[in-house]
N, CA, C and O atoms as CSV, one atom per row, in Angstrom:
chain,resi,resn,atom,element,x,y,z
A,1,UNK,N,N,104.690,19.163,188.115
A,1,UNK,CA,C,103.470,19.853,188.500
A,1,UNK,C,C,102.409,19.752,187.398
A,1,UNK,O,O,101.197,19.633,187.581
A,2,UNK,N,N,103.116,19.825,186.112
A,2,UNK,CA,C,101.649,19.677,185.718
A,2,UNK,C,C,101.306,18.587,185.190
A,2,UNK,O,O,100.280,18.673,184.515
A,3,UNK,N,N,101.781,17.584,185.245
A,3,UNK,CA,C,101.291,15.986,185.238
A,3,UNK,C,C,99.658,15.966,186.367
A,3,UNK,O,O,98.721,15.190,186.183
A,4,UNK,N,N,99.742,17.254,187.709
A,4,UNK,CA,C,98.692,16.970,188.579
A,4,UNK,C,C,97.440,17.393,187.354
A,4,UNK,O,O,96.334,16.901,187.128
A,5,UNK,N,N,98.172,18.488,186.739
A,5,UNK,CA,C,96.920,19.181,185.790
A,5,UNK,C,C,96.324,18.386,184.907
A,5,UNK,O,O,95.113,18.422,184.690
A,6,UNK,N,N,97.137,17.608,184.333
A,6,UNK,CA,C,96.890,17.001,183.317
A,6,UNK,C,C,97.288,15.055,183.742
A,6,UNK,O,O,98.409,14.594,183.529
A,7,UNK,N,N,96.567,14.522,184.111
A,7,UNK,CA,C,97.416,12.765,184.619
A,7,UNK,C,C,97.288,11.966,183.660
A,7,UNK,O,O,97.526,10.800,183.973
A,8,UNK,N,N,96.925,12.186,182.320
A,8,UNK,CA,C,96.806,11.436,180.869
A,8,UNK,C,C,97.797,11.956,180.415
A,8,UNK,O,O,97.825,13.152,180.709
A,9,UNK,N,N,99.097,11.455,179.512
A,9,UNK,CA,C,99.873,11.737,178.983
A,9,UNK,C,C,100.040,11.036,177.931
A,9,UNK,O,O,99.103,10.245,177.827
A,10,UNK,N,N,100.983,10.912,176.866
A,10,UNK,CA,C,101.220,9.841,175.859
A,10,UNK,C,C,102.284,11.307,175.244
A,10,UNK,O,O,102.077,12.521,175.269
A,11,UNK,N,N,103.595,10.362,174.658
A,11,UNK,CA,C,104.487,10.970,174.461
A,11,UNK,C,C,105.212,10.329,172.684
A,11,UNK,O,O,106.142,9.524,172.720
A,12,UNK,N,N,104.780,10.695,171.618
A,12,UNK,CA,C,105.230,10.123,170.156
A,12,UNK,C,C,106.329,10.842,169.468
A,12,UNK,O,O,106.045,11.865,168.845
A,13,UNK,N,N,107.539,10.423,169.513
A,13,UNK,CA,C,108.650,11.736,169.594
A,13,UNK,C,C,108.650,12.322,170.240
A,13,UNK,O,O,108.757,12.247,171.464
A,14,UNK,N,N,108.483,13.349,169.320
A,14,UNK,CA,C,108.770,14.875,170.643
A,14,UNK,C,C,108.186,15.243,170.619
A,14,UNK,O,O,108.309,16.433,170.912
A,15,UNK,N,N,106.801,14.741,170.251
A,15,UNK,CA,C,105.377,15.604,170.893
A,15,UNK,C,C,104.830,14.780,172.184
A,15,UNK,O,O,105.361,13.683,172.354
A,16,UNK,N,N,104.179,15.040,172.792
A,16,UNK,CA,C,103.278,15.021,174.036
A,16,UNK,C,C,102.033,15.508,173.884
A,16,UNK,O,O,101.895,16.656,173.460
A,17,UNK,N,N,101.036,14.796,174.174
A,17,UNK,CA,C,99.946,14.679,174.315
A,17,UNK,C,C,99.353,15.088,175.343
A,17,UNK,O,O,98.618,14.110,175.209
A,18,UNK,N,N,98.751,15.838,176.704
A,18,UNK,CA,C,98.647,15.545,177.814
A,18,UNK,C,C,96.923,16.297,177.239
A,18,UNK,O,O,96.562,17.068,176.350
A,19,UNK,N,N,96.110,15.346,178.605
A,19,UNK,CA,C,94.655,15.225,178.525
A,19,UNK,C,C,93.877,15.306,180.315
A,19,UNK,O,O,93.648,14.301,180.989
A,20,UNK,N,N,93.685,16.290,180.619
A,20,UNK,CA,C,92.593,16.635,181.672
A,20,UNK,C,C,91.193,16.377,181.235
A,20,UNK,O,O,90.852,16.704,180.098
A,21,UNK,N,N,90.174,15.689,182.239
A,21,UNK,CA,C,88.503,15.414,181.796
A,21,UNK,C,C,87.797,15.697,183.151
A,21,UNK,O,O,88.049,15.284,184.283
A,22,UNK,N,N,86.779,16.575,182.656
A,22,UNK,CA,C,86.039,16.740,183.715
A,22,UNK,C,C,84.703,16.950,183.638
A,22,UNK,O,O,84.232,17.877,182.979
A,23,UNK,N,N,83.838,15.926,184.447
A,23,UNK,CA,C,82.217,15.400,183.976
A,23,UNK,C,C,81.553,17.140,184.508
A,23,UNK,O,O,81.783,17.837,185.497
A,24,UNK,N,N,80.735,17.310,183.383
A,24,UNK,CA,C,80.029,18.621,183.542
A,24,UNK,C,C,77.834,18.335,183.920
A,24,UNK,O,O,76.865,18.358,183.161
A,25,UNK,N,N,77.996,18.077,185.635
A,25,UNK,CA,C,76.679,17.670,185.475
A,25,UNK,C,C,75.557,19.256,184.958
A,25,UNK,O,O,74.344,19.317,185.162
A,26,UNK,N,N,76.266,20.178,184.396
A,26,UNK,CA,C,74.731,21.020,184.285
A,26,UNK,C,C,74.719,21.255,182.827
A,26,UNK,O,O,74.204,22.197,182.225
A,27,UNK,N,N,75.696,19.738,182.122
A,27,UNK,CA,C,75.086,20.054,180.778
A,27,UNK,C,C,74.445,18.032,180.538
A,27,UNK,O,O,74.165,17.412,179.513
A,28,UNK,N,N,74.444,17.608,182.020
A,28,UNK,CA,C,73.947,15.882,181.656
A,28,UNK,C,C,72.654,15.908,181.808
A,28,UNK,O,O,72.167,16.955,182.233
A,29,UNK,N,N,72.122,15.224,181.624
A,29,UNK,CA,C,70.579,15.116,182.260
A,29,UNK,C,C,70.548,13.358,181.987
A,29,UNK,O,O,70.319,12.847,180.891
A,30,UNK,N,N,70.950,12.305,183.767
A,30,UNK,CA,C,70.636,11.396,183.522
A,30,UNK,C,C,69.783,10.067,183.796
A,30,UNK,O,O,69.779,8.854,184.006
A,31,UNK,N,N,68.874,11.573,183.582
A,31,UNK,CA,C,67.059,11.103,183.235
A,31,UNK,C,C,66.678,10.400,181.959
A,31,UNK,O,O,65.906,9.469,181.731
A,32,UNK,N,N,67.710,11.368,180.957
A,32,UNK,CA,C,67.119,10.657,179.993
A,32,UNK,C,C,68.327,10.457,178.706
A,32,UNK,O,O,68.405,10.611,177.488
A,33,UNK,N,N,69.548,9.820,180.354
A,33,UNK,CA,C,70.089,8.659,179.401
A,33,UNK,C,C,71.511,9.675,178.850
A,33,UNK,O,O,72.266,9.387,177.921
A,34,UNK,N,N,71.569,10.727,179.602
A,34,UNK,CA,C,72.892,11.758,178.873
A,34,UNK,C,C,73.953,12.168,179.522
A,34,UNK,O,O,73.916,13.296,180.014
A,35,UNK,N,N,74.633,11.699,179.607
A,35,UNK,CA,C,76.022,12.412,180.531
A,35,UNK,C,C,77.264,13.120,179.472
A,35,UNK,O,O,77.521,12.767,178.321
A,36,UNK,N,N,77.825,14.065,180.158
A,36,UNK,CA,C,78.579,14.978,179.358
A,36,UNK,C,C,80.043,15.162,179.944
A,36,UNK,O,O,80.535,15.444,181.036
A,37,UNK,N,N,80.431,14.899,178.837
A,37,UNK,CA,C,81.958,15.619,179.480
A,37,UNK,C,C,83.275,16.603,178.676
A,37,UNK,O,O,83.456,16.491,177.464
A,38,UNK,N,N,84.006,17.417,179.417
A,38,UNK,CA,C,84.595,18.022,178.340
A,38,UNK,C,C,85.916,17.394,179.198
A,38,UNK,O,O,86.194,16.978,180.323
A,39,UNK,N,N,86.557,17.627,177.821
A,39,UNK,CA,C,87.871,17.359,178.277
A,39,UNK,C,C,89.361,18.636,177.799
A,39,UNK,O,O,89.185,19.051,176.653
A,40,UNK,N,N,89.954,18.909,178.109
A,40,UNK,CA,C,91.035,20.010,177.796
A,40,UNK,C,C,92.522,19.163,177.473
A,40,UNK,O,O,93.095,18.664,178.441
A,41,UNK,N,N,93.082,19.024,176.194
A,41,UNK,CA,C,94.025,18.767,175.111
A,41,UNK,C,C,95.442,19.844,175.595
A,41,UNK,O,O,95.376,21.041,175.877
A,42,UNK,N,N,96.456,19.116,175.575
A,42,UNK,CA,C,97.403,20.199,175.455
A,42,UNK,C,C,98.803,19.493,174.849
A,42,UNK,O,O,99.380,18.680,175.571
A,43,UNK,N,N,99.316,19.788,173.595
A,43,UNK,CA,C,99.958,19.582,172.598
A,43,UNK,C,C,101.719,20.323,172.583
A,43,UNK,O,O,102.163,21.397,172.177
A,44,UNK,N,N,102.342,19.115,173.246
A,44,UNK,CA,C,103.551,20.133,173.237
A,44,UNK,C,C,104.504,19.594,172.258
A,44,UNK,O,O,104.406,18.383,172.061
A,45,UNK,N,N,105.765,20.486,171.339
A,45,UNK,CA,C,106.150,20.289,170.750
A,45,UNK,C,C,107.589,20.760,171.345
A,45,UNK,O,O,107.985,21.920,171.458
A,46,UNK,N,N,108.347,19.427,171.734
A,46,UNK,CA,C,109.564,18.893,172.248
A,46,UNK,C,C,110.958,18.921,171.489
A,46,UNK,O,O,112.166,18.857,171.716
A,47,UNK,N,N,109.648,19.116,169.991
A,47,UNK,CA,C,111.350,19.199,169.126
A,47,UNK,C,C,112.012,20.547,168.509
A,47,UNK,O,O,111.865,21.661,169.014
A,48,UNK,N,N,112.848,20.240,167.209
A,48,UNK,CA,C,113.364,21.728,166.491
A,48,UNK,C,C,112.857,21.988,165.863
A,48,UNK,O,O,113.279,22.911,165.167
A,49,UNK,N,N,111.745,21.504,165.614
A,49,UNK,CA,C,110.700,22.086,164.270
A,49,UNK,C,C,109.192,22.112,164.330
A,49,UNK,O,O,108.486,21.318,164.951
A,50,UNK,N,N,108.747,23.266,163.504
A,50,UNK,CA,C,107.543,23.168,163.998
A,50,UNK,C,C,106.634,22.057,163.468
A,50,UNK,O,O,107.155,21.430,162.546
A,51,UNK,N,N,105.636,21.730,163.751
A,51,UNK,CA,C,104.548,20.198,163.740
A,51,UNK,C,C,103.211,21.427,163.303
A,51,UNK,O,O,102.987,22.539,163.780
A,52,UNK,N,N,102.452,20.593,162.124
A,52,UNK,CA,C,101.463,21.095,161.747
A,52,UNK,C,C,100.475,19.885,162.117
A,52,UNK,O,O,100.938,18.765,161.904
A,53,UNK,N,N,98.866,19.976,162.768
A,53,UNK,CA,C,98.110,19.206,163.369
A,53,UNK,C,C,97.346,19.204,162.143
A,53,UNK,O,O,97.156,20.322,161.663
A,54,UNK,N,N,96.794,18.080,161.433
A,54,UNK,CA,C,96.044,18.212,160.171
A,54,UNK,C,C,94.454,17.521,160.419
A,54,UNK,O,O,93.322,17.940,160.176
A,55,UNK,N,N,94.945,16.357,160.978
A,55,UNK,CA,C,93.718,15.784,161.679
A,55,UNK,C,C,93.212,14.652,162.891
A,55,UNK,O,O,94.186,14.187,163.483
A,56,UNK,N,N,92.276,14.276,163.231
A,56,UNK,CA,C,92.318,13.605,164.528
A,56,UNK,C,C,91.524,12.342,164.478
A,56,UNK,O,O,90.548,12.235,163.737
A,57,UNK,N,N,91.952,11.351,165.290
A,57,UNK,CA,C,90.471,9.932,164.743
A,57,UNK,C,C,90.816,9.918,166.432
A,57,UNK,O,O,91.901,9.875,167.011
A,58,UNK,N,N,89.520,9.968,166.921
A,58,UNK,CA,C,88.868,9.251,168.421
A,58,UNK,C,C,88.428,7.864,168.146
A,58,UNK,O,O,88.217,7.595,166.964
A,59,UNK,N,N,88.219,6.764,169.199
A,59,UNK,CA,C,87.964,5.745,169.323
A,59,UNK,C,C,87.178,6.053,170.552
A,59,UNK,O,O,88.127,6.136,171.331
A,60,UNK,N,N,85.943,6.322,171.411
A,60,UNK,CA,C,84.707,6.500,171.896
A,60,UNK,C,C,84.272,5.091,172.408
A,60,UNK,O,O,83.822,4.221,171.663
A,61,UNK,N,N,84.433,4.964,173.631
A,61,UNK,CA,C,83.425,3.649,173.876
A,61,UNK,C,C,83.149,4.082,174.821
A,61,UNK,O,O,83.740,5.040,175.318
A,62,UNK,N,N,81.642,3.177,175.612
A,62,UNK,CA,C,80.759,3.388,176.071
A,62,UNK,C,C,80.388,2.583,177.259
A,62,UNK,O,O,80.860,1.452,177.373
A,63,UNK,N,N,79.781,2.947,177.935
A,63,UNK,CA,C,79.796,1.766,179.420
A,63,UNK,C,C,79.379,0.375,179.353
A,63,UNK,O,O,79.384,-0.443,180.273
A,64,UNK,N,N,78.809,0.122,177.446
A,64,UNK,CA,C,77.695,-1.213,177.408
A,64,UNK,C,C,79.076,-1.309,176.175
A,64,UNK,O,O,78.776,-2.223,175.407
A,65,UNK,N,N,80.168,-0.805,175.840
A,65,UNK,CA,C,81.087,-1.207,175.533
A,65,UNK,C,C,81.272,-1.212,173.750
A,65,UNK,O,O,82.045,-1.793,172.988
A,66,UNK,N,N,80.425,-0.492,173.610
A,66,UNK,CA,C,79.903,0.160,172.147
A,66,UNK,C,C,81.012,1.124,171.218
A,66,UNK,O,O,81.489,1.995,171.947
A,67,UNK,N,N,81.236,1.153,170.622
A,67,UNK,CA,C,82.506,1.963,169.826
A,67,UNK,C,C,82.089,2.908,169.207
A,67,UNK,O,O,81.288,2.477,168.378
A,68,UNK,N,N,82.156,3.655,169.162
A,68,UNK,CA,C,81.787,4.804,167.805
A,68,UNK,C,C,83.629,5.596,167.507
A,68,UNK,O,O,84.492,5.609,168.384
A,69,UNK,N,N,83.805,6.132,166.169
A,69,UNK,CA,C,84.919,6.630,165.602
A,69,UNK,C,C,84.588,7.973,165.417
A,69,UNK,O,O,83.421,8.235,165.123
A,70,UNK,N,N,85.543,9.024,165.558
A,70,UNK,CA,C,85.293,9.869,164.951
A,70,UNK,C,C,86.412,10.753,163.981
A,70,UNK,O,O,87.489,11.038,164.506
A,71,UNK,N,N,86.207,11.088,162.874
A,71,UNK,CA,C,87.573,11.385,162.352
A,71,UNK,C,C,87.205,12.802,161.288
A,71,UNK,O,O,86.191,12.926,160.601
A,72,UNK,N,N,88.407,13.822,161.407
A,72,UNK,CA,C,88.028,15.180,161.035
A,72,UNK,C,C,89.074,15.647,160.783
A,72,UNK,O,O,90.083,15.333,161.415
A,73,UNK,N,N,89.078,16.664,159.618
A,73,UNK,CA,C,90.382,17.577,160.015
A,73,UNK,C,C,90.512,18.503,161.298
A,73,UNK,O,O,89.643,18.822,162.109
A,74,UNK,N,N,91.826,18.832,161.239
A,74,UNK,CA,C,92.382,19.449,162.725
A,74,UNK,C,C,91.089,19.649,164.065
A,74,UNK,O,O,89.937,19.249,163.901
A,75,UNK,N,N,91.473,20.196,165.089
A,75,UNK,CA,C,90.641,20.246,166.074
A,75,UNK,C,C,89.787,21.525,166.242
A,75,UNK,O,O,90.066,22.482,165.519
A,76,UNK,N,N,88.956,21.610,166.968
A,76,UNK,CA,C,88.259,23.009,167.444
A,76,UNK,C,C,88.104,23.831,165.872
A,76,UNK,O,O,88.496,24.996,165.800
A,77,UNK,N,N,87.710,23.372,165.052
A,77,UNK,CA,C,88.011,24.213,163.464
A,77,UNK,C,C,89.454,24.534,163.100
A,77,UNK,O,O,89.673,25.026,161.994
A,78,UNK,N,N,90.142,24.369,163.680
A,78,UNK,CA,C,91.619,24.804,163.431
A,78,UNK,C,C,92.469,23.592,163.610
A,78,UNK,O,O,92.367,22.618,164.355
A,79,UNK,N,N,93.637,24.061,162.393
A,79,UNK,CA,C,95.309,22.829,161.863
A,79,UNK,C,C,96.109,23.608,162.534
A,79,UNK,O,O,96.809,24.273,161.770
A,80,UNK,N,N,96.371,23.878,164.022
A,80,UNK,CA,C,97.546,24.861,164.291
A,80,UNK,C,C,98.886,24.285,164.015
A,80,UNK,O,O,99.260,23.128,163.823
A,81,UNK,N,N,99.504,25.434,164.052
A,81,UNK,CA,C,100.891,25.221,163.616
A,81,UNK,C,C,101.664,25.099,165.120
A,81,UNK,O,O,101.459,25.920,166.014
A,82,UNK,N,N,102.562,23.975,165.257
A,82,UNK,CA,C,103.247,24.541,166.728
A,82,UNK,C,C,104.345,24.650,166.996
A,82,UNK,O,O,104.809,23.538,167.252
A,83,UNK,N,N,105.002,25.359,167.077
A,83,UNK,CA,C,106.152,26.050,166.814
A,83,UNK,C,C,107.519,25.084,167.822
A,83,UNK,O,O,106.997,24.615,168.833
A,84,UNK,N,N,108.426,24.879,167.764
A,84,UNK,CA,C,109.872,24.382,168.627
A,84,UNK,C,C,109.321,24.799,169.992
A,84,UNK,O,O,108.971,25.969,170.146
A,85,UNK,N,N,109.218,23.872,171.042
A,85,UNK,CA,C,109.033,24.041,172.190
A,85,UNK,C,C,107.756,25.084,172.839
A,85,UNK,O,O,107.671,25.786,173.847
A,86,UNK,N,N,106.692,24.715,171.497
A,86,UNK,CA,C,105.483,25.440,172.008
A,86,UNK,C,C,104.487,24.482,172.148
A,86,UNK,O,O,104.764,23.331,171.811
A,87,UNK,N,N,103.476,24.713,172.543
A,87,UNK,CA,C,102.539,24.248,172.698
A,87,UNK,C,C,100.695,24.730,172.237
A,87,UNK,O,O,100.140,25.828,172.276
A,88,UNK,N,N,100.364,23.855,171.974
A,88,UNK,CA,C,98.734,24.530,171.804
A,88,UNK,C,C,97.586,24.054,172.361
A,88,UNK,O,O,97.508,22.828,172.284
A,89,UNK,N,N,96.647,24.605,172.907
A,89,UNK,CA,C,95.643,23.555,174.219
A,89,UNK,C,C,94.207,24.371,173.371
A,89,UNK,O,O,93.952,25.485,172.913
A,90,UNK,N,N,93.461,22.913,173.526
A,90,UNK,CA,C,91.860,23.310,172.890
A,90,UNK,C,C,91.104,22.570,174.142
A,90,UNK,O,O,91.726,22.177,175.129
A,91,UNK,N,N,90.044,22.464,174.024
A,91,UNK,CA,C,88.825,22.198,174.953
A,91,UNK,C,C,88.152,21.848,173.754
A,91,UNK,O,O,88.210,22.320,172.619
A,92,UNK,N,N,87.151,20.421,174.519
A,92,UNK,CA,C,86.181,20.282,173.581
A,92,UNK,C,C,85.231,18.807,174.643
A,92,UNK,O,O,85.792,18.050,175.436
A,93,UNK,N,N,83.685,18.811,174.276
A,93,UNK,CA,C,83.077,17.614,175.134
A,93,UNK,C,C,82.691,16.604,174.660
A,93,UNK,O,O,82.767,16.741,173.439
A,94,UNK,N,N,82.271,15.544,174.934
A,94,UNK,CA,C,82.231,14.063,174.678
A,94,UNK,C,C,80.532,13.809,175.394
A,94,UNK,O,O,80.721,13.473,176.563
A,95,UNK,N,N,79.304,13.845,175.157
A,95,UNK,CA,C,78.234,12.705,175.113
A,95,UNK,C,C,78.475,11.747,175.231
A,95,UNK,O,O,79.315,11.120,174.586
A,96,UNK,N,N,77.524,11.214,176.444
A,96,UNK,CA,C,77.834,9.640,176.092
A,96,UNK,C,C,76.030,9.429,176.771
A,96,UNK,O,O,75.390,10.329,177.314
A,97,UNK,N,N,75.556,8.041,176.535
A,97,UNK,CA,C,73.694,7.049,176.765
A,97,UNK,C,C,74.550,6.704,178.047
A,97,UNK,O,O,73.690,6.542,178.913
A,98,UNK,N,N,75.647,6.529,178.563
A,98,UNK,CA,C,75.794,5.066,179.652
A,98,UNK,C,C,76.873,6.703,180.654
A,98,UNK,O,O,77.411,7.592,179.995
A,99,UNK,N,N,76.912,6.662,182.287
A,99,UNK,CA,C,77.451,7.508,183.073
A,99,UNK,C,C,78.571,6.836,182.978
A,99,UNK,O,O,78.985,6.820,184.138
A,100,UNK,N,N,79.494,6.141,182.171
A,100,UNK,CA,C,81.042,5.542,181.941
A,100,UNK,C,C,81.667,5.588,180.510
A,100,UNK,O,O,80.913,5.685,179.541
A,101,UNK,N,N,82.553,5.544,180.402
A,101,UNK,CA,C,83.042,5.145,178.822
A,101,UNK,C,C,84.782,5.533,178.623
A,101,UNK,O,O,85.443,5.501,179.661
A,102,UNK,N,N,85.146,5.712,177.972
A,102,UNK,CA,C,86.568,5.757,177.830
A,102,UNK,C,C,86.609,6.222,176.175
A,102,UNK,O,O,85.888,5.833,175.256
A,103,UNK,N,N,88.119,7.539,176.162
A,103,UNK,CA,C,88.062,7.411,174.822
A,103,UNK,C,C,90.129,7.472,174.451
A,103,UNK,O,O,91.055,7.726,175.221
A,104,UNK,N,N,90.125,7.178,173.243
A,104,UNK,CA,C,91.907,7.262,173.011
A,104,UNK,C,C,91.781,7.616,171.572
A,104,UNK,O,O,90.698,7.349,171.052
A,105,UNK,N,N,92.771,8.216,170.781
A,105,UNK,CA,C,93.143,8.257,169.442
A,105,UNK,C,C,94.294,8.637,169.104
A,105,UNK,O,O,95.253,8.065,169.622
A,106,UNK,N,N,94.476,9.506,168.322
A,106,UNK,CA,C,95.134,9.978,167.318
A,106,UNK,C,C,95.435,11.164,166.759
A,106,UNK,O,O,94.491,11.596,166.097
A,107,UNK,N,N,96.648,12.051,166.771
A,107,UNK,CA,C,96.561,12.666,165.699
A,107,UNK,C,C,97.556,12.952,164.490
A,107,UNK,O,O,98.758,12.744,164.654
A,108,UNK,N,N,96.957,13.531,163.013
A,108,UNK,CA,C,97.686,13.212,161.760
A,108,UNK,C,C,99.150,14.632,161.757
A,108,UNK,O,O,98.861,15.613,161.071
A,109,UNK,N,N,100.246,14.668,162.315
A,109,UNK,CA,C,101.175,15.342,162.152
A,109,UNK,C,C,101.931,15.736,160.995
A,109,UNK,O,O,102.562,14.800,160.504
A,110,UNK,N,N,102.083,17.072,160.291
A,110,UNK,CA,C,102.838,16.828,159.118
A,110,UNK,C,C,104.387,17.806,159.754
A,110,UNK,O,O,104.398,19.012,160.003
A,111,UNK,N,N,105.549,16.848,159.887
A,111,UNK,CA,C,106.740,17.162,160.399
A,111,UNK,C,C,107.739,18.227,159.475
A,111,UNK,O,O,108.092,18.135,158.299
A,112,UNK,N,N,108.035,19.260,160.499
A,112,UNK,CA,C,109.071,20.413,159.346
A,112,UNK,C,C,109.452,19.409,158.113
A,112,UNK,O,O,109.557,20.171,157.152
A,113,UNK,N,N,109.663,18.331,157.747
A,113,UNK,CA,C,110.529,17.992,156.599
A,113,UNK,C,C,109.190,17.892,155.801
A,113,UNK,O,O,109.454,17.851,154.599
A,114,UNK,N,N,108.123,17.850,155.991
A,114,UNK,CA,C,106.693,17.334,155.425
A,114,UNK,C,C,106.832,16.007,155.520
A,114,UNK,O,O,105.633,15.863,155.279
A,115,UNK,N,N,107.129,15.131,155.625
A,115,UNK,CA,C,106.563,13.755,156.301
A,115,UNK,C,C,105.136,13.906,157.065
A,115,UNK,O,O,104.672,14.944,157.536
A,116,UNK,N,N,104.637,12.787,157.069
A,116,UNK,CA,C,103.426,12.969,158.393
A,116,UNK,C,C,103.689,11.854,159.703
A,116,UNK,O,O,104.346,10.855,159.413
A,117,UNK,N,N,103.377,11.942,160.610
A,117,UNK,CA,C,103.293,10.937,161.560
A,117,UNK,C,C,102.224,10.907,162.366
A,117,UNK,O,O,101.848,11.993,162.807
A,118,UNK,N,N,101.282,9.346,162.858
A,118,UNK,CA,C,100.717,9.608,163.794
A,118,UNK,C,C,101.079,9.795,165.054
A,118,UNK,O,O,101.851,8.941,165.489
A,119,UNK,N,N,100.722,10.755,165.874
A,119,UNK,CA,C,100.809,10.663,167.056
A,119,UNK,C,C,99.745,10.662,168.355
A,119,UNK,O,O,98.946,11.561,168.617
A,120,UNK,N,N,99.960,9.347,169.138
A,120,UNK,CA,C,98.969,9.331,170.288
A,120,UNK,C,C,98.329,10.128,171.360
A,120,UNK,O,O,98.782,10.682,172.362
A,121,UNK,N,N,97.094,10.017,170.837
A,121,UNK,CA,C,96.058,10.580,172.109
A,121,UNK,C,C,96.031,9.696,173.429
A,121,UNK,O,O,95.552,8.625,173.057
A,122,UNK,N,N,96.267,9.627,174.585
A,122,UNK,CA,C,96.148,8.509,175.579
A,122,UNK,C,C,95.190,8.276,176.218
A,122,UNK,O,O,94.590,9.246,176.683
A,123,UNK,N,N,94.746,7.086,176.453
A,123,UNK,CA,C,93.699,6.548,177.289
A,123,UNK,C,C,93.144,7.148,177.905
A,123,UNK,O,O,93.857,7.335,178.891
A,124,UNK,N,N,92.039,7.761,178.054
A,124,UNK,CA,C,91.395,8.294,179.679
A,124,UNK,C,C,89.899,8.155,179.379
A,124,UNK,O,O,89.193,8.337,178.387
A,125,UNK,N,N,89.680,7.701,180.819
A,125,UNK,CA,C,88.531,7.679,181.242
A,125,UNK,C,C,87.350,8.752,181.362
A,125,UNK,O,O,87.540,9.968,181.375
A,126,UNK,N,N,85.934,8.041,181.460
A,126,UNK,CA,C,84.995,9.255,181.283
A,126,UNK,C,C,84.285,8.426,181.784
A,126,UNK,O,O,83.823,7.357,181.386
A,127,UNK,N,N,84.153,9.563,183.644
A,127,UNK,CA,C,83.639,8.848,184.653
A,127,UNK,C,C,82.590,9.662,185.581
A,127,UNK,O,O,83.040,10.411,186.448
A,128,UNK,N,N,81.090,9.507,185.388
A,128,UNK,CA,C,80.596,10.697,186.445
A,128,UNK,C,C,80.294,10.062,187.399
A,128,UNK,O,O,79.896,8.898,187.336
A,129,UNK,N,N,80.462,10.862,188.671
A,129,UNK,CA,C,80.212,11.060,189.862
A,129,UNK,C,C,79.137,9.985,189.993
A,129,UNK,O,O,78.430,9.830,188.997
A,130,UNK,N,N,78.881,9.171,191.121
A,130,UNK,CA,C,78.184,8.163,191.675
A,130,UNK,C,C,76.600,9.413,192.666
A,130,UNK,O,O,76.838,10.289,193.498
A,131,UNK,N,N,75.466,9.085,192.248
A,131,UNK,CA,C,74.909,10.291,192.879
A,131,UNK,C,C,73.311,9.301,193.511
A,131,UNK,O,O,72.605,8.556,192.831
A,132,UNK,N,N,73.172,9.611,194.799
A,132,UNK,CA,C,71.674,9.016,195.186
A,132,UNK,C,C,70.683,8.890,194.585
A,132,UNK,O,O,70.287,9.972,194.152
A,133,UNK,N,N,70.091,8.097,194.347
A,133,UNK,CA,C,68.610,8.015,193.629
A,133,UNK,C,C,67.151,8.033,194.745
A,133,UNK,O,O,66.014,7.975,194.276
């Protein structure tokens, strides 16, 4: 069931990634060239230990196929901690000049032993609505 909630997944160990997007036309205006979208993150932790989120790199492209990066510590202002079989979900939106684009990344994990690992953000699309002119 909630694969319907979420149909982006990506799975790096025993974390999971899962990614819902949904185009918000009353924050686009594309008159002049702006479409918006937020998308909702949800971070589950599959294993026996807890996973600390430290930081994130997006890869952003664009309908004319343009790249931009973006890279920060942890998400939404916060490195949550996520505990054995918990999970943590943020919200956050994506701008884009072109009504298409796609984004995927990354994030920097530091594992109960302190090791770090990356783990994958998955593919999804960023697609608005087709609308009459």
């Amino acid at each position: 069931m909630i694969d319907s909630f979420f149909p982006f997944a990506a799975t790096t160990g025993s974390i999971t990634v899962r990614v819902s997007v949904s185009y918000l036309p009353e924050q686009s205006h594309p008159a002049l060239g702006r479409w918006f979208w937020a998308y909702h993150v949800r971070i589950e932790n599959h294993g026996e230990v807890a996973v600390q989120l430290l930081s994130r790199h997006w890869r952003i492209s664009d309908g004319r196929g343009q790249m931009s990066e973006v890279e920060g510590e942890g998400v939404v202002g916060e490195q949550p901690l996520i505990g054995p079989g918990g999970a943590y979900d943020y919200v956050s939106g994506c701008p884009l000049s072109t009504p298409e684009g796609s984004m995927v990344g990354s994030y920097a994990m530091e594992m109960g032993d302190g090791s770090q690992m990356l783990v994958a953000i998955p593919h999804f699309p960023l697609v608005a609505p087709a609308t009459a002119s």
